[in-house]
C-alpha positions in Angstrom: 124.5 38.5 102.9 125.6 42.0 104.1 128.2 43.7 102.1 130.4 45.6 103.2 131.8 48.9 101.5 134.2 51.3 102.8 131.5 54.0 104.5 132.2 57.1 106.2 130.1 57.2 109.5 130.8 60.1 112.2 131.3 57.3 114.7 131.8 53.2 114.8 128.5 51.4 116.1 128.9 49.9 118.9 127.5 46.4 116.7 130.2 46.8 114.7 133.0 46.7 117.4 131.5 43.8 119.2 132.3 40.5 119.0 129.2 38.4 117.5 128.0 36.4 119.2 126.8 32.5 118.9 123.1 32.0 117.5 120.8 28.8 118.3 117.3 28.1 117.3 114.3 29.3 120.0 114.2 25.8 120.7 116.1 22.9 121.3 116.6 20.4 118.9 114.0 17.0 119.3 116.1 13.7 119.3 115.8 12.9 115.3 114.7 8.9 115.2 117.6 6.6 114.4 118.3 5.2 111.2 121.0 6.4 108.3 123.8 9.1 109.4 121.5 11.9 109.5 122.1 14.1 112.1 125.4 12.4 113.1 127.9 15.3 112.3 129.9 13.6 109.9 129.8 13.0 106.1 131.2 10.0 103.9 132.0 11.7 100.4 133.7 8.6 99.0 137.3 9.1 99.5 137.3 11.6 102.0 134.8 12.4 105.1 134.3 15.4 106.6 132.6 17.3 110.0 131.5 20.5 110.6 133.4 22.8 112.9 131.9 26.1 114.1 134.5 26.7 117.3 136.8 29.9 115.9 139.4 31.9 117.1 139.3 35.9 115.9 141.9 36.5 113.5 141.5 40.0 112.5 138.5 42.3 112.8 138.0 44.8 110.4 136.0 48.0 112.0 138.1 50.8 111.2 140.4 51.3 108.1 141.1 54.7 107.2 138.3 56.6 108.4 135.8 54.0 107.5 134.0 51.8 109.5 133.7 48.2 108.0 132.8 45.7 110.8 134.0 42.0 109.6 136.0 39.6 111.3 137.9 36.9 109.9 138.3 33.4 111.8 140.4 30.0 112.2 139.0 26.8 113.1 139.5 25.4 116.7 138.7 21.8 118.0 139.3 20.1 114.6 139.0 16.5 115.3 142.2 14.0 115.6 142.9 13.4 112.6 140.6 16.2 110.2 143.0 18.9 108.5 141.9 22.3 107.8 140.8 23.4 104.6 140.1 27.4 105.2 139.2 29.8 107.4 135.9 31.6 108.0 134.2 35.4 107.9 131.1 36.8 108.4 129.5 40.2 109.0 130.1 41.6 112.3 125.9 42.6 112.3 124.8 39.4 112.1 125.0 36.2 114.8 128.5 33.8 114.9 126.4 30.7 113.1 128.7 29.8 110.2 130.7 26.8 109.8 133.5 25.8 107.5 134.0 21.7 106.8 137.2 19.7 108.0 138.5 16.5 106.7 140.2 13.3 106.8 141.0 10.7 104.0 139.1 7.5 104.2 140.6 5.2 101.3 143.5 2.8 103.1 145.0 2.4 99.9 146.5 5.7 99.5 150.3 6.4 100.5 151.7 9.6 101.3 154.7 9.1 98.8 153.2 7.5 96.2 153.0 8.7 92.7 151.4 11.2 92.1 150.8 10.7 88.1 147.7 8.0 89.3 144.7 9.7 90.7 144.0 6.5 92.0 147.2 6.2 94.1 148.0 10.0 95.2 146.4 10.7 98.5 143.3 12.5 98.7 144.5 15.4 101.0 148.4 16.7 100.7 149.9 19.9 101.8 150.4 22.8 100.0 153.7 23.2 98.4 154.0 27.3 99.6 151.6 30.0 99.5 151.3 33.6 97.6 150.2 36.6 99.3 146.8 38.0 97.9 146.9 40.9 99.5 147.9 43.1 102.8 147.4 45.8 105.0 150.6 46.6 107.1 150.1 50.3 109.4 151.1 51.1 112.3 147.4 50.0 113.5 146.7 47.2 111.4 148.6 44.5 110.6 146.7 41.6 108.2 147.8 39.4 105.1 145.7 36.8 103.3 147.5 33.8 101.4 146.4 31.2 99.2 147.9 27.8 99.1 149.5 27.2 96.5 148.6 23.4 95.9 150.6 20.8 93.6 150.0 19.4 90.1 146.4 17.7 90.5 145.1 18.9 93.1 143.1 21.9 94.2 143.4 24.6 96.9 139.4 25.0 99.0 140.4 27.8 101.2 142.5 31.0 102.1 144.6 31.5 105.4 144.8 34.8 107.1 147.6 35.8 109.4 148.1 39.2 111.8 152.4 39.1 110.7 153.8 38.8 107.3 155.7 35.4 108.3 154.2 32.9 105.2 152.3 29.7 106.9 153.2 26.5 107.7 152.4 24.2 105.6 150.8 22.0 107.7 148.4 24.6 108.4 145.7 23.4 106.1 145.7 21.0 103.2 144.5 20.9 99.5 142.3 17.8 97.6 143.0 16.0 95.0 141.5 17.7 91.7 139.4 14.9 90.5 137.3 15.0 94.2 136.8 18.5 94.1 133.8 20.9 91.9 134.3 24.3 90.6 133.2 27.1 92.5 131.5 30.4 91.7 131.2 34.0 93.3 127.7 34.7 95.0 127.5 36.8 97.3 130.3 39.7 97.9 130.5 40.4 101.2 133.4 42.5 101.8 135.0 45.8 99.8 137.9 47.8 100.6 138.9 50.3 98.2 142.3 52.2 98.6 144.4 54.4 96.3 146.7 51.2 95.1 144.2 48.6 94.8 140.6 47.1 95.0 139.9 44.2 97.8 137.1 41.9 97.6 136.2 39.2 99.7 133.1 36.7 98.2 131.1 34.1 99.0 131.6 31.2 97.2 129.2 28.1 96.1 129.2 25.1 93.3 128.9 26.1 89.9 126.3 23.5 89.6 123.9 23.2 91.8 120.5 21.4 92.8 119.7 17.5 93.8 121.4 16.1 91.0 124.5 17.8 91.8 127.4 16.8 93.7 129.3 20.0 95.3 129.7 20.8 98.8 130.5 24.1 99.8 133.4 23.9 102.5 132.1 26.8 104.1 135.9 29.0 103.0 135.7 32.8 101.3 137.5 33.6 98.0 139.1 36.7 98.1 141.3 38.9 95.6 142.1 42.5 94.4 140.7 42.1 90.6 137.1 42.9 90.2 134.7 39.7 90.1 130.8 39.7 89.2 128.8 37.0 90.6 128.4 34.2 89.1 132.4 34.2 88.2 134.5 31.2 88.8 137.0 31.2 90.7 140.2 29.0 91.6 138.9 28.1 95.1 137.0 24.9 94.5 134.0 23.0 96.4 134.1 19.6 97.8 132.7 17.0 95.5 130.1 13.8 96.7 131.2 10.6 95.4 128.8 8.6 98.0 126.3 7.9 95.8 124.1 6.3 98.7 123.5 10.1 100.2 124.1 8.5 103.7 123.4 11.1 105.7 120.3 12.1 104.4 117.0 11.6 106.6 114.8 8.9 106.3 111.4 9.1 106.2 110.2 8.7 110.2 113.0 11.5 110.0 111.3 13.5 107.2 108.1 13.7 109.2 110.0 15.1 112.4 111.7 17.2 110.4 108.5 18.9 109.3 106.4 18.6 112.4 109.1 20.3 113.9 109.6 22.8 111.8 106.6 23.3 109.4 106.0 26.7 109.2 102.5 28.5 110.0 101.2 30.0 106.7 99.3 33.5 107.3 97.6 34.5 104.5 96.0 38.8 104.4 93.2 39.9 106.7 91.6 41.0 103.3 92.4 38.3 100.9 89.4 36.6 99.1 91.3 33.8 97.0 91.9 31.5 99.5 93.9 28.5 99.2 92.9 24.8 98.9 94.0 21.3 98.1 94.3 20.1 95.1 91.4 17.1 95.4 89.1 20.2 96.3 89.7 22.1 93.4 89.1 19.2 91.1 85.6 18.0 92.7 84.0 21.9 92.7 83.7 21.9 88.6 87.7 22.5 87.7 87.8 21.5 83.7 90.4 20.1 81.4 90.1 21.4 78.2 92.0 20.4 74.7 93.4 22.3 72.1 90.9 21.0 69.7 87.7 20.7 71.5 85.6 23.9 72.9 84.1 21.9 75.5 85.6 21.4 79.4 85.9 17.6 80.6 85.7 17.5 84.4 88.7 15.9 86.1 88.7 12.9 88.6 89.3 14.3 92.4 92.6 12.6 92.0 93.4 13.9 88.8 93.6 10.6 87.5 92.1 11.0 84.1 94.5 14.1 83.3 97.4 13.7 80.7 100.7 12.6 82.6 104.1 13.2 81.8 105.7 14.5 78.2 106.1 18.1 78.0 103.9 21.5 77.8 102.8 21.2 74.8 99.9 23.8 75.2 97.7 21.2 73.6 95.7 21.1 77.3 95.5 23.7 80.5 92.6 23.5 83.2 90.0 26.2 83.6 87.4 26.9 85.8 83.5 26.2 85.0 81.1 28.2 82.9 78.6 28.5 85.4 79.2 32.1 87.2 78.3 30.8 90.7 80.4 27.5 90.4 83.3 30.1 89.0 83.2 32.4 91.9 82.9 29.7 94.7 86.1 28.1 93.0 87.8 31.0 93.0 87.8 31.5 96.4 89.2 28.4 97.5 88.6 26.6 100.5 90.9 27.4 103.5 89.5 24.4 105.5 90.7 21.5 103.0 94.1 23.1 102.4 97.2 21.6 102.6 100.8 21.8 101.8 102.8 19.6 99.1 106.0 18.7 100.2 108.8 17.8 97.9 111.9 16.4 100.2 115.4 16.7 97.9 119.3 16.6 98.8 120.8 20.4 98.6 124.7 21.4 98.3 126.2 17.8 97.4 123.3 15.7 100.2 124.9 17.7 103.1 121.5 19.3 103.4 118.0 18.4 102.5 115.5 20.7 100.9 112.3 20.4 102.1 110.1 22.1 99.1 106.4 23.2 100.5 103.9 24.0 97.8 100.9 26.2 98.1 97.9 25.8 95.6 95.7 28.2 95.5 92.6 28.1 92.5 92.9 31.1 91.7 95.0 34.6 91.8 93.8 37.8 92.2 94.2 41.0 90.4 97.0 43.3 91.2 97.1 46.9 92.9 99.0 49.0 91.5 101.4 51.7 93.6 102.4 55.2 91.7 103.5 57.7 94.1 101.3 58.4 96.4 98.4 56.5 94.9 97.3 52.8 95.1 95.1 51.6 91.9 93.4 48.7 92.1 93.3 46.6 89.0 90.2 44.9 87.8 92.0 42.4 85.6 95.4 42.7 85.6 97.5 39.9 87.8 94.7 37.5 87.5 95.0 33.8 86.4 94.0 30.3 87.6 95.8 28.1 89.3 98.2 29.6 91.2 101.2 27.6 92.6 103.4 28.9 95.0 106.4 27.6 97.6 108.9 27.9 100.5 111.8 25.8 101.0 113.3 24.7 104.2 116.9 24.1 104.3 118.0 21.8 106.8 121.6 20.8 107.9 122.1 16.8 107.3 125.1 17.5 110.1 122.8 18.3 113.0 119.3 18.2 111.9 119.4 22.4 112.5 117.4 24.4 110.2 119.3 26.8 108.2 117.3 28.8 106.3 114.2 29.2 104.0 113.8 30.5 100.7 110.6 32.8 100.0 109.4 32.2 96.7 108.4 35.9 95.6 106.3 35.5 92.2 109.5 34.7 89.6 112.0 35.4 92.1 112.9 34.9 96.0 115.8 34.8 98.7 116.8 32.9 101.4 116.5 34.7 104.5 119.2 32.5 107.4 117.1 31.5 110.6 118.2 34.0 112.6 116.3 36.4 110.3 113.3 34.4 111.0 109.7 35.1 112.9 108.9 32.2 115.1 105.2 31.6 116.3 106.6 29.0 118.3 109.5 26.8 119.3 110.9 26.5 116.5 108.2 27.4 113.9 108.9 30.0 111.4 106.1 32.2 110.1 105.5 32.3 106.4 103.3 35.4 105.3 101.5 35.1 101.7 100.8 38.2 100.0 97.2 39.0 99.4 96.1 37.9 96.4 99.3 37.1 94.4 100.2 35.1 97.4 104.2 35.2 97.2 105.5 34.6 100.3 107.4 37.1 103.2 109.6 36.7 106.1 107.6 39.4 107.9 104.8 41.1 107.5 104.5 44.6 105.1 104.3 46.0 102.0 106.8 44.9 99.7 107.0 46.7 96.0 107.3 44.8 92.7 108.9 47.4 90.7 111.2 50.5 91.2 111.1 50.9 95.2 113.2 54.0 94.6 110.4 55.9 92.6 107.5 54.1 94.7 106.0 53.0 91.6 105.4 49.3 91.3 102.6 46.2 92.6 102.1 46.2 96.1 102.5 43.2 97.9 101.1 43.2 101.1 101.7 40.7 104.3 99.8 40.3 107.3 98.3 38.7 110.1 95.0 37.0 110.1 93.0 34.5 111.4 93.5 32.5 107.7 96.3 30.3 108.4 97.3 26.8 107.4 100.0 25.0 109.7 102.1 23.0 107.4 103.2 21.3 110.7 100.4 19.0 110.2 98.8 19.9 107.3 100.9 18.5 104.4 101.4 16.0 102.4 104.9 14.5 101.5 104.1 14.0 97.0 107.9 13.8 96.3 111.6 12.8 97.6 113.2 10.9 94.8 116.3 9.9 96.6 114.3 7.6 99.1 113.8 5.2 96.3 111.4 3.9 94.5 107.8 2.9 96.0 108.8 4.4 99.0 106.9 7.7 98.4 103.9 7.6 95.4 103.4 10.6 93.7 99.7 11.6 93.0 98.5 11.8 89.6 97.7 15.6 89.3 101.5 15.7 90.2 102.3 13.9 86.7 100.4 16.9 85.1 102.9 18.8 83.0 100.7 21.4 81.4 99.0 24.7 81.9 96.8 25.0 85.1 95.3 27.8 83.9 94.4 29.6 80.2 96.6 31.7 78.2 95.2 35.3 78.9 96.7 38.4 77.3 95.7 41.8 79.1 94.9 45.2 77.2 97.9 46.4 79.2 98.6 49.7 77.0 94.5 50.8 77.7 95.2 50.0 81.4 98.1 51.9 81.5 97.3 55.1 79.9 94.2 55.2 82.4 97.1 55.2 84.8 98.8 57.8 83.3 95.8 60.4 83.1 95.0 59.6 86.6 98.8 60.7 87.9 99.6 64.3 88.6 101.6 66.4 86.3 105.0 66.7 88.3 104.8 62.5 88.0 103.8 61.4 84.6 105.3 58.9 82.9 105.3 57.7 79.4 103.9 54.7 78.6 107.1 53.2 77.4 108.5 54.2 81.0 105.8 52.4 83.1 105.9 49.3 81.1 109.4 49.3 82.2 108.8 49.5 85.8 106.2 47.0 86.2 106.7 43.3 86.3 106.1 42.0 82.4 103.9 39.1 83.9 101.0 41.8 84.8 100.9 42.1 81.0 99.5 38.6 80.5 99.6 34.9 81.8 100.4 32.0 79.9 98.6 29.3 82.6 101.2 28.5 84.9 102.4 25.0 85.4 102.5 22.7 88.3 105.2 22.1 90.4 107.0 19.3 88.7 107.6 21.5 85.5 109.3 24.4 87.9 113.2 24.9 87.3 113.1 24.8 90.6 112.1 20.9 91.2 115.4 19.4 90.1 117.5 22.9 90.3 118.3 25.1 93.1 116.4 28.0 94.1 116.0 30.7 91.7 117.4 34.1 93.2 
């Protein structure tokens, strides 16, 4: 997300002091088959159910404080449904489309009473008002006016959102409400989107999300800020809390005719680099063209069944087996370079953010990834070993909203990192399509094409990573296959053997990194040498060697979130 700090430009863009405006796909939305309550706008969490609202009214609009030119706007809610409450207001980023949403909600227990007890969770109403609210923090000149409260909510339950108001008169009450502790999550800072720094005091406006996270978890973001005038980190909790599932059932999210809509209507087109050589290929291929499985106590490869049937399943990685390619040079070099034709991506279909949206996890296997190129200054050294290993997995994830089938965003897997980049960052081939790009030969995957630098970008020194357009390209739109989505049940999806794999795909190699780096050094010119200590530093460790990597299934990613 863009953060903002307090910048000194000669003049406000003209971005900045425009109102942003609403963003929607290339395409329209197909009519998602029936079944379930995906797609249906609203959300059973148990006690409470909630809808999304993205209709806002401008609050205040922060462009110009001081000299500085900011360019964030904060909003309220309109059209809340008869009946729904508030539970925040919204802000976003001037520079970027109106797309955000925040949650509203109604109680859905008839057994509650407004004047009941409240020392019985049981009995005291789900949503209640907020007894008053504290000012956070203002600005009061003679050109701006704004104040941001928090409700202050009472004994056992939890305030989800802050108000903002243009005049220093304290809310109503009724304005939004507060939810009882026990249906709530604790919330963390992520992403800071907003600083302003003045002589008295520090500002800071964040984005919030669950603590705990992934398809085991239970939090729903409400789609609220945090804000306050001590300094946070991300990562901090914070007293504005999350929504919490207790529909166990995950009503809302898609069925399988749904799942299968889902990605022929938005499975992305896979380009991999004019120039790469290790090409992808499925898994079946891999094991019929002379893959091995070798033991920790036996020299000697034993082929694998094309369904990987005969391979260890389950437990841990316990190094005692990894797969490797064959002895034979020729059968080594025609596995390595995969087979583009017979590729296909493995999908993994899992609930996000508390079930309101599904994760749809698509998973790349290539047999084999090539070495790295180094960048140091102005040079580019290509490396004749290090980067390599076999079996290379790698993934995107689309994020879909279980509200209106909409696709959010997708997360870009980049080596042992990522990010989500939001759909209106996307490149569409068509409709609504996005384009993945896979780096030649580490084959980490880009929103858009380029060079992107594993390293220091500031010193230019660092592995290239470089995405284009070819005519190598897999469309996941009908070239997948679904090997996972646990919360369908069981027998409704079987998972293929090789899937069951938890071990190495690939040998433990350990690279003569110090040699390969001081042939570096003696190669730079004197005004940018480095030690060897220094470089080390600056390169990714995994050049330095490869334990095999693991499949899919033993990623943190599989039952977590995605890493960032």
């Amino acid at each position: 997300m863009f953060g903002c700090e307090c910048f000194c430009w000669d003049t406000v863009p003209e971005l900045l002091l425009s109102d942003p405006l609403p963003y929607s796909l290339p395409s329209p939305l197909p009519q998602w088959p029936q079944g379930g309550g995906f797609g249906h706008g609203r959300m059973s969490l148990g006690k409470i159910e909630v809808r999304k609202v993205d209709k806002f009214e401008k609050v205040w609009r922060c462009t110009n404080l001081n000299g500085k030119s900011l360019g964030f706007t904060f909003y309220r809610p309109l059209e809340i449904p008869d009946g729904f409450s508030c539970l925040g207001y919204y802000c976003q980023s001037n520079d970027e489309p109106l797309r955000g949403h925040v949650l509203v909600a109604r109680e859905t227990s008839s057994q509650t009473r407004p004047d009941c007890s409240r020392d019985s969770a049981l009995e005291s109403p789900a949503l209640i008002k907020p007894v008053n609210y504290s000012l956070i923090w203002s600005m009061d000149s003679h050109d701006e006016c704004v104040y941001f409260w928090l409700p202050n909510p009472p004994t056992g339950y939890k305030t989800v959102g802050i108000v903002v108001t243009t005049n220093p008169d304290e809310p109503k009450v009724e304005e939004v409400r507060c939810v009882r502790t026990d249906l709530t999550e604790v919330c963390e800072t992520s992403d800071l989107l907003l600083t302003i720094k003045s002589k008295k005091n520090l500002f800071q406006v964040w984005k919030t999300d669950p603590c705990d996270r992934g398809m085991l978890a239970s939090g729903v973001p409400v789609g609220t800020f945090f804000c306050g005038t001590t300094y946070f980190d991300s990562e901090q909790v914070v007293d504005v809390a999350c929504l919490k599932n207790l529909d166990s059932s995950l009503h809302v999210m898609p069925n399988l005719n749904q799942v299968h809509t889902l990605i022929k209507h938005y499975g992305p087109t896979v380009y991999f680099h004019p120039d790469e050589i290790y090409m992808p290929s499925s898994v079946p291929w891999f094991f019929k063209n002379g893959a091995l499985l070798y033991t920790a106590d036996s020299a000697k490869g034993n082929a694998i069944a094309y369904d990987g049937s005969n391979l260890p399943c389950g437990e841990c990685n316990d190094s005692a087996f990894w797969i490797d390619l064959p002895i034979d040079e020729d059968a080594r070099s025609n596995l390595k370079k995969g087979n583009i034709e017979s590729a296909e991506l493995y999908v993994h279909v899992k609930p996000a953010l508390g079930g309101a949206f599904t994760d749809i996890a698509m998973w790349v296997f290539c047999p084999f990834n090539g070495p790295a190129t180094l960048k140091v200054a102005l040079m580019n050294i290509e490396m004749s070993k290090i980067g390599e290993h076999v079996g290379d997995w790698e993934h995107f994830t689309l994020r879909v909203s279980n509200f209106t089938g909409e696709l959010w965003s997708v997360f870009f897997s980049e080596h042992s990192g990522g990010k989500w980049v939001d759909a209106f960052n996307l490149e569409f081939i068509k409709d609504n399509k996005p384009i993945v790009y896979s780096s030649r030969h580490g084959h980490a995957s880009y929103p858009h094409a380029g060079t992107y630098l594993q390293g220091s970008s500031k010193l230019g020194i660092g592995v290239r990573n470089d995405a284009a357009k070819s005519n190598y390209i897999v469309d996941s739109s009908f070239r997948y296959k679904i090997v996972a989505a646990e919360y369908l049940g069981d027998g409704v999806i079987t998972e293929p053997c090789w899937l069951q794999y938890m071990r190495e795909w690939g040998p433990t190699i350990v690279y003569d990194s110090r040699s390969e780096i001081e042939k570096i050094i003696d190669m730079l010119p004197i005004f940018v040498r480095f030690s060897v200590e220094n470089l080390f530093e600056l390169f990714p460790t995994e050049l330095y060697g490869e334990e095999g990597p693991t499949g899919p299934k033993e990623k943190d990613n599989w039952l977590g979130d995605e890493y960032c």
